[in-house]
N, C-alpha and C positions, 0 to 999 in steps of 0.2 A: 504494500500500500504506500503510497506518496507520502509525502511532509504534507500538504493542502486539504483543507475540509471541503465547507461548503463556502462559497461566495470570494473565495479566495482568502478564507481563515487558517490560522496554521490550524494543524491537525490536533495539536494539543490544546489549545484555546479551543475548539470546539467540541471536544470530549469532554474538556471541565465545565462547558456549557450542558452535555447530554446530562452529567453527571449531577450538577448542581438541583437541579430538579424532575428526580425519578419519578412524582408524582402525578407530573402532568405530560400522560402518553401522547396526547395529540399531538403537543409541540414536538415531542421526540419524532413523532410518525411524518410531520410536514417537514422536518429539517431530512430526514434521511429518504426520501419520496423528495425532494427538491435536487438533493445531492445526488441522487441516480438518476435527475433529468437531466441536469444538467452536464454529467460527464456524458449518457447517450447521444445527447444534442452535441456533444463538445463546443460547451458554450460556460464562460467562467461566471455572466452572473444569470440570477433565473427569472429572467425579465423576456418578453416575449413581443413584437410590435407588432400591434394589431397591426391587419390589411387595410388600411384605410383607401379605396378606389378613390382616386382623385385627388387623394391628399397626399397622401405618399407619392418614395419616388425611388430608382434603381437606388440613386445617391443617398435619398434618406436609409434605406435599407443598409447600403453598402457603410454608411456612419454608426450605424445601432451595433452590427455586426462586427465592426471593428472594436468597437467600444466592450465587446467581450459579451452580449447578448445576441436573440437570436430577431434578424430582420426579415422582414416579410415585407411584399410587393400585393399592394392590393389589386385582383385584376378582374371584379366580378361585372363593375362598367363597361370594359373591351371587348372589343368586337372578337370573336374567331375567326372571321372571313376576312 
């Protein structure tokens, strides 16, 4: 396993985060369901840009993506033909 947790935390700061409070599963359940999205996606935070048709753009997408989240190209306005 890596030094990095979830959102670009080191892996020890974020065990003494799982650790600190055993009682509350949910937060356990959403950090470690965030952490397996995000390395699937290979994407460092867990932010996701909506498809906005119209408002978006390759560029807006290709900035979010760099920025370590995952970009999306809205294209539900666009012709096919």
């Amino acid at each position: 396993m890596d030094d990095w947790g979830w959102g670009g935390m080191p892996l020890a700061v974020y065990r003494r985060m799982l650790a600190a409070a055993p009682a509350d599963r949910r937060i356990q359940e959403m950090i470690m369901t965030t952490r397996h999205l995000t390395r699937l996606l290979g994407i460092e935070l867990p932010i996701i840009q909506a498809p906005m048709a119209g408002a978006s753009s390759p560029a807006m997408a290709a900035a979010v993506s760099e920025a370590g989240a995952l970009g999306s190209i809205g294209v539900g306005a666009t012709d096919a033909g």
